[in-house]
C-alpha positions as CSV (number, residue, x, y, z in Angstrom):
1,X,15.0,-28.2,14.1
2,X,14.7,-25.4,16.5
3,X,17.0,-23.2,14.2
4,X,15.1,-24.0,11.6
5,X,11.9,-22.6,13.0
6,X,13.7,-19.5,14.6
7,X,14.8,-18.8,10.9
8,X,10.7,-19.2,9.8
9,X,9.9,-16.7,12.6
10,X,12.2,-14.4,11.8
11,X,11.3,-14.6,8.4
12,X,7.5,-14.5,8.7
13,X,8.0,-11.2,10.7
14,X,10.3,-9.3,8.4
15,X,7.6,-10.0,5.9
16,X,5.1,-9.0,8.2
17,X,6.8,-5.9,9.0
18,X,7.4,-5.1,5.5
19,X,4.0,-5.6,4.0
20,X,1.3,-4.5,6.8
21,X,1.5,-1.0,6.1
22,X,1.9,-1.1,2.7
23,X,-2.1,-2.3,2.2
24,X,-3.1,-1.2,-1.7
25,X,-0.9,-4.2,-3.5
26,X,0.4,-2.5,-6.6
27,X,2.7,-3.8,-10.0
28,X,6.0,-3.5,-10.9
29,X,4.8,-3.0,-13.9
30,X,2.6,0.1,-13.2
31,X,2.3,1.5,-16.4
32,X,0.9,-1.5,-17.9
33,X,-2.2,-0.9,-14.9
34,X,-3.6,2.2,-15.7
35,X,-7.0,2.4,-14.1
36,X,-5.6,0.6,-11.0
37,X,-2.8,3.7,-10.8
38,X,-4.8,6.6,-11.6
39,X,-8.7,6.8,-12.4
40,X,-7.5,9.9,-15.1
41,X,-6.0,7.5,-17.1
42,X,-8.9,5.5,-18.1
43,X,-9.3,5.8,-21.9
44,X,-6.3,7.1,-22.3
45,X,-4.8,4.8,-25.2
46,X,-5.7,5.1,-29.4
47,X,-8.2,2.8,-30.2
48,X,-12.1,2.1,-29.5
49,X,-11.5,0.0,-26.5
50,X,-8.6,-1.3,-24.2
51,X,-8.5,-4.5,-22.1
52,X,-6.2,-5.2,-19.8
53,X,-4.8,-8.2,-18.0
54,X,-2.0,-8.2,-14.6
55,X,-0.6,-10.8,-12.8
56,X,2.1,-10.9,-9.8
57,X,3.5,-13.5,-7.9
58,X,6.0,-12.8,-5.4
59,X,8.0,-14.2,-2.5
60,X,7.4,-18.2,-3.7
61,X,11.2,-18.8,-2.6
62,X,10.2,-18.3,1.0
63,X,6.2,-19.1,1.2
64,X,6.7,-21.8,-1.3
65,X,2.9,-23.2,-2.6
66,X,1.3,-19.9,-0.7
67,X,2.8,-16.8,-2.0
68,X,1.5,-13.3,-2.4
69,X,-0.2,-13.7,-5.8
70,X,-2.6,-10.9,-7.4
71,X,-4.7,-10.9,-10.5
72,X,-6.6,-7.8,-12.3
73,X,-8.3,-7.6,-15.4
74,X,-10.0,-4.3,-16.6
75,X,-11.7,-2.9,-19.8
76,X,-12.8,0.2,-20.8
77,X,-14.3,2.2,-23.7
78,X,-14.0,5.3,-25.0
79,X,-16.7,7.7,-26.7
80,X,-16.5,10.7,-28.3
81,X,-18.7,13.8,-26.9
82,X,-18.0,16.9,-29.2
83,X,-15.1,18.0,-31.4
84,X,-12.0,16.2,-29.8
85,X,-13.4,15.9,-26.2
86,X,-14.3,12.3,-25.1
87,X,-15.8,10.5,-22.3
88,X,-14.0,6.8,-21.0
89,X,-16.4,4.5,-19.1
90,X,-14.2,1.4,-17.4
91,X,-14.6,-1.8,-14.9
92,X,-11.6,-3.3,-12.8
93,X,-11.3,-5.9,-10.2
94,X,-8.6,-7.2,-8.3
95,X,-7.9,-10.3,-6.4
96,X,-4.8,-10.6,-3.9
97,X,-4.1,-13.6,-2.0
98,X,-1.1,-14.4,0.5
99,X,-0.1,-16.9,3.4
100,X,-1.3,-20.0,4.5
101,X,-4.2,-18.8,5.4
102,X,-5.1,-17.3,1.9
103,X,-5.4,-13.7,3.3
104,X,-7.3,-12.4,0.1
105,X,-8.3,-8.5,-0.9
106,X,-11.1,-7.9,-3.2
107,X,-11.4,-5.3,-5.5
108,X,-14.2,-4.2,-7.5
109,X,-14.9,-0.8,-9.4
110,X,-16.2,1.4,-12.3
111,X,-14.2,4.2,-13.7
112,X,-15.2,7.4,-15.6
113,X,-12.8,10.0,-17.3
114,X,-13.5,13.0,-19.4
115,X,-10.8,14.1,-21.7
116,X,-10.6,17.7,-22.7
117,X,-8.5,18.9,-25.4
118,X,-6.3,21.6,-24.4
119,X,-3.8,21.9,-27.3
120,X,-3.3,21.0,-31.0
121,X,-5.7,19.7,-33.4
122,X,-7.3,16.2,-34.6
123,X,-6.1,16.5,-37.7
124,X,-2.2,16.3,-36.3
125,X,0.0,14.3,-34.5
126,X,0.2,17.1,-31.7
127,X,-2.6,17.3,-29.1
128,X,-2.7,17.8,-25.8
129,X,-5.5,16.8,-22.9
130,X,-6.3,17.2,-19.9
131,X,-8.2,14.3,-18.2
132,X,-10.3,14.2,-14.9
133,X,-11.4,10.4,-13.6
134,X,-13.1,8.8,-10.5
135,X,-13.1,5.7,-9.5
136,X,-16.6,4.2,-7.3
137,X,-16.5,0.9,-6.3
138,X,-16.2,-1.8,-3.4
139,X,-13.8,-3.7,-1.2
140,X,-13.6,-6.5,1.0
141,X,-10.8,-9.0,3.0
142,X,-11.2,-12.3,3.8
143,X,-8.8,-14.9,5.8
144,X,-9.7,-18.8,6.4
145,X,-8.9,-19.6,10.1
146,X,-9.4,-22.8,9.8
147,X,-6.3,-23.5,7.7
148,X,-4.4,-21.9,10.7
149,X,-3.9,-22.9,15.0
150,X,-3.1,-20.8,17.9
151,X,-1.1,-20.9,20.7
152,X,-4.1,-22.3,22.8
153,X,-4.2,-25.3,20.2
154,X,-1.1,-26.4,21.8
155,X,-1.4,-29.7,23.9
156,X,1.4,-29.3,26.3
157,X,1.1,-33.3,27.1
158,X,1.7,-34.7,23.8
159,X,3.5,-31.7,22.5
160,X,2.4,-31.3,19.7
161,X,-0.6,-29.3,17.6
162,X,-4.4,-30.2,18.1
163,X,-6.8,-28.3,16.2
164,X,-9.6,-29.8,17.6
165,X,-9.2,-27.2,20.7
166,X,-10.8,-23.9,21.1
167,X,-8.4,-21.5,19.0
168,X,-9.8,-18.7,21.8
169,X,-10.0,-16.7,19.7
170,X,-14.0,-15.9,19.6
171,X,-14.2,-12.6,18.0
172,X,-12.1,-13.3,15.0
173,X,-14.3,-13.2,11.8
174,X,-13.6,-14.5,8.3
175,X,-14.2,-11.4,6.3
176,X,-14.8,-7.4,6.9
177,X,-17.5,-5.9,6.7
178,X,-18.1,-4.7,2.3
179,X,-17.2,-1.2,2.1
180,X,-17.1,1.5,-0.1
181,X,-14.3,3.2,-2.1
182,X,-13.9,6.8,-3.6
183,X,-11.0,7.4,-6.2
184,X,-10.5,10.5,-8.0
185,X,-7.4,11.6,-10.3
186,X,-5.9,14.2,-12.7
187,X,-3.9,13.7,-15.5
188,X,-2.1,16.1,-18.3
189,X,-0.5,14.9,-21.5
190,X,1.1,16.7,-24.5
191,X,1.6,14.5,-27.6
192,X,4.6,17.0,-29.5
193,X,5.3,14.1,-32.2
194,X,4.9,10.4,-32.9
195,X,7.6,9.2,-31.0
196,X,7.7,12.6,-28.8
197,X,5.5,13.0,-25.3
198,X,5.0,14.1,-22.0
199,X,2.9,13.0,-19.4
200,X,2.5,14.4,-15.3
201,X,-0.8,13.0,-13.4
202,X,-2.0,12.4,-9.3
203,X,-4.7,10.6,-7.7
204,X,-6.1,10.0,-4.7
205,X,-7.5,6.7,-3.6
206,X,-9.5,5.6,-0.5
207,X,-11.1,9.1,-0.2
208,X,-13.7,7.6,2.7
209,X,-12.2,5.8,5.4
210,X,-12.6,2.4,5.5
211,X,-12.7,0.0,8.6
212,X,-11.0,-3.6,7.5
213,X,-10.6,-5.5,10.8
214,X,-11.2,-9.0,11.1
215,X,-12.2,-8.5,14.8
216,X,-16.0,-8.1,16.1
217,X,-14.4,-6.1,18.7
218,X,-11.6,-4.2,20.0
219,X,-9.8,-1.5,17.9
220,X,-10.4,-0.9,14.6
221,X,-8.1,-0.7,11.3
222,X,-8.6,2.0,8.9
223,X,-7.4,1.9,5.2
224,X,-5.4,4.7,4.8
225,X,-5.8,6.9,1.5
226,X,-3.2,6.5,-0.6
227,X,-1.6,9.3,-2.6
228,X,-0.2,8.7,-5.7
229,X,1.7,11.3,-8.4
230,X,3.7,9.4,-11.6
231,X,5.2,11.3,-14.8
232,X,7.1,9.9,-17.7
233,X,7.7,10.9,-21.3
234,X,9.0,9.8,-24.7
235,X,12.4,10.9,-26.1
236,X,13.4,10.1,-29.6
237,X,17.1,9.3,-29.8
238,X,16.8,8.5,-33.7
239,X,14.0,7.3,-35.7
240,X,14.0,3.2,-34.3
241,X,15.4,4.1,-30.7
242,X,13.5,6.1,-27.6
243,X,13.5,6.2,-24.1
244,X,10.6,6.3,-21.9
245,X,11.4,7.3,-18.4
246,X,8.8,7.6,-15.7
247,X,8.4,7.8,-12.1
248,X,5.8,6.8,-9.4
249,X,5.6,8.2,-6.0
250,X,2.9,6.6,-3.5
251,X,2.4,7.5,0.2
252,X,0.0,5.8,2.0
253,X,-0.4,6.1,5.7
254,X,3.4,5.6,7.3
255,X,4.5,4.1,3.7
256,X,6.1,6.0,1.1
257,X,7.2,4.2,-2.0
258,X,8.6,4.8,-5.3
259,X,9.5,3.3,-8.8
260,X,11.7,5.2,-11.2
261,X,13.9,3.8,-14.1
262,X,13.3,3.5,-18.1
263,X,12.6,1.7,-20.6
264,X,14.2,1.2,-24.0
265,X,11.7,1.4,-27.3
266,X,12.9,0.1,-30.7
267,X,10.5,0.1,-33.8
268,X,11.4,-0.4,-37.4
269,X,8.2,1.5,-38.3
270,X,6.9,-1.6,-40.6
271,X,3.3,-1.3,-41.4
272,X,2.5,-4.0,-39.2
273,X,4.4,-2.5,-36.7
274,X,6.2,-5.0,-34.4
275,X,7.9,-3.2,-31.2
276,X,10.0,-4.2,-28.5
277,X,11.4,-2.4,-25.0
278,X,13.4,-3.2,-22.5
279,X,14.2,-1.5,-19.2
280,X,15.7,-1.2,-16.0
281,X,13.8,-0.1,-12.8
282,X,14.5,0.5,-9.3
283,X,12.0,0.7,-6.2
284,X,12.4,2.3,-2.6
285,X,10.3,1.8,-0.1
286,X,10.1,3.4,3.4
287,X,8.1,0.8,6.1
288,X,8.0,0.5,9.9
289,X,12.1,-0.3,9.6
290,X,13.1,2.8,7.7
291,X,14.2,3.8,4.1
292,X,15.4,0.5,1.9
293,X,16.3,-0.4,-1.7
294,X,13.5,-2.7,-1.8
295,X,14.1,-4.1,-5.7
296,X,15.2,-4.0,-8.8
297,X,13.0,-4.7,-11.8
298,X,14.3,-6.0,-14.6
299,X,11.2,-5.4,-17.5
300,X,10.4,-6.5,-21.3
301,X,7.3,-5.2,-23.5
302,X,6.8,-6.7,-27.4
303,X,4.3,-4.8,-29.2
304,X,2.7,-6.7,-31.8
305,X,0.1,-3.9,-33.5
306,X,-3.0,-4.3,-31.5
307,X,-1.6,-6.7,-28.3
308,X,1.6,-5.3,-25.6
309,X,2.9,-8.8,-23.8
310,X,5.3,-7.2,-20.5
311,X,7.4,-9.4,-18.6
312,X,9.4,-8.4,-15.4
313,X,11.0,-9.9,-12.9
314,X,11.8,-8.1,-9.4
315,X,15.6,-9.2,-7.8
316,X,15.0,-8.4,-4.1
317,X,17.3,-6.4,-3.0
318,X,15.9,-5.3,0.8
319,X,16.6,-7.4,4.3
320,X,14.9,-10.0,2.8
321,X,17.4,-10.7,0.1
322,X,19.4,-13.8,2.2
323,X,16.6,-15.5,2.9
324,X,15.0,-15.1,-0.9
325,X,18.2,-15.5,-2.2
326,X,17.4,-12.2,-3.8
327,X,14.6,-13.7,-5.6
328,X,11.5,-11.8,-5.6
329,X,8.9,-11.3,-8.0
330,X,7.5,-12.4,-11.2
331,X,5.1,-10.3,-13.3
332,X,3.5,-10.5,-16.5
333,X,1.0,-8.4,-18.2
334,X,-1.3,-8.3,-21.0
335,X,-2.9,-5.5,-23.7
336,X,-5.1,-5.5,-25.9
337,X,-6.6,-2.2,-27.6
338,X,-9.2,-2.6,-30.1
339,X,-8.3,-0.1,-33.0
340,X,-10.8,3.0,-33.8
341,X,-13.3,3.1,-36.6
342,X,-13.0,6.2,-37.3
343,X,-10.3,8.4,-39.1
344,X,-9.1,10.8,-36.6
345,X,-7.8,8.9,-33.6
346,X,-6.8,10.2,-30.6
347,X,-3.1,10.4,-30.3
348,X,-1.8,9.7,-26.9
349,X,1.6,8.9,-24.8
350,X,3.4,5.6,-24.9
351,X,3.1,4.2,-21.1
């Protein structure tokens, strides 16, 4: 029994250790959560309106019934201001919940973008844009204390837990305080064909500091702003078959992380065109215990004209991997763009 309990501990604090730091919770599948990456990228799709829906579940091999799970759901619309130039209005929010004690963040905010042509023409397949966004919104954490005890809660005499004692801990709150968030991003794309593209973008989130203690007193925590810079692209091989590589780089505070693999496209160009990718991903994180391989992602998109279904599934490859048994994360997500009235649509990168 005691063995067992030392193998909890350790367990609970090479999670801790892993994930303090690392406080914006992001997707494996990044490109299929575009406002949550990069404000710039809201309105970036070809249709009238996009909405999208994330979900991630991770670590249920070690926390069992109380993993880390988050949910998002966005949706945005684009209009059109004067030749080929258009502004993108969006919402997101974002729920994350982990531990026993349903540690939850929550995440609400509206997105703008303007999109300036810089290149090409509506009336071709080749175009390019350049895209500022910013992000305005609000944030809070929560934790139930109740659902947890203390070392004070320990009755020596009967050894064992009693909750009905003073935890002692007075000055522990159940939520921070509601504060504000600033995002702003960049983006640049060139569209050079229809199965052709290249795309480079940076953002920068938690602009004002933020103080997210659960503590009425003593030293406060500050979310860190997080830095983020992706790029990927589109690279026929033939006429069915392309690649679309990208990379994500995030730093936030003393965490650096970053995604980088690729993902396989095959169309047969039917009218109702029916798509499916594949792809191979890799992630490397740098927390309070150094540089690790931290996963790899193993991902799956079909394309069915207006709706993108992703599936991925992370195999933990980081300290953690005995006690997982290298099983980490599951993800899915889902697209739906609404397509354009109009007969000039704007022709953008495959994500």
């Amino acid at each position: 029994m005691q063995k067992r309990i030392t193998q909890l501990l350790a367990v609970f604090f090479i999670i801790m250790s892993q994930q303090i730091f690392a406080q914006d919770k992001q997707f494996s599948q990044f490109y299929a959560s575009p406002m949550n990456l990069n404000p710039a990228m809201t309105g970036v799709f070809e249709g009238s309106f996009r909405a999208v829906v994330n979900y991630r579940e991770q670590y249920n091999s070690i926390l069992d019934i109380h993993p880390f799970r988050t949910i998002s759901a966005g949706f945005e619309k684009r209009f059109r201001i004067v030749n080929s130039d258009y502004l993108s209005v969006g919402i997101t929010a974002m729920q994350d919940q982990s531990g026993v004690a349903g540690y939850g963040q929550y995440r609400g905010s509206l997105s703008t973008s303007y999109m300036k042509q810089v290149g090409g023409s509506k009336y071709s397949t080749q175009s390019q844009y350049l895209i500022a966004g910013a992000q305005v919104g609000f944030g809070q954490n929560r934790i139930d204390p109740t659902r947890l005890w203390f070392s004070a809660q320990f009755d020596q005499p009967t050894v064992s837990v009693n909750t009905s004692l003073d935890n002692q801990e007075a000055n522990l709150t159940t939520s921070t305080d509601v504060f504000l968030d600033f995002n702003a991003g960049l983006m640049w794309y060139a569209r050079l064909d229809e199965n052709k593209s290249v795309y480079v973008g940076g953002a920068l989130n938690h602009i004002a500091p933020a103080q997210i203690t659960l503590y009425d007193q003593g030293p406060g925590e500050t979310l860190h702003m997080r830095v983020t810079g992706h790029a990927g692209a589109e690279i026929p091989l033939n006429r069915e078959l392309s690649l679309l590589p990208a990379i994500l780089v995030m730093s936030q505070g003393p965490s650096f992380q970053t995604n980088f693999g690729v993902n396989f496209r095959y169309s047969n160009h039917d009218w109702r065109e029916v798509a499916i990718r594949a792809g191979l991903w890799n992630r490397i994180s740098k927390t309070v215990e150094g540089g690790h391989a931290d996963a790899l992602i193993v991902s799956t998109i079909l394309e069915m004209e207006r709706i993108n279904l992703g599936l991925s599934y992370d195999v933990n490859t980081s300290s953690l991997k005995t006690a997982s048994q290298s099983r980490g994360s599951f993800e899915i997500s889902l697209i739906y763009v609404h397509p354009s009235k109009t007969r000039y649509k704007v022709n953008c990168p495959k994500f």
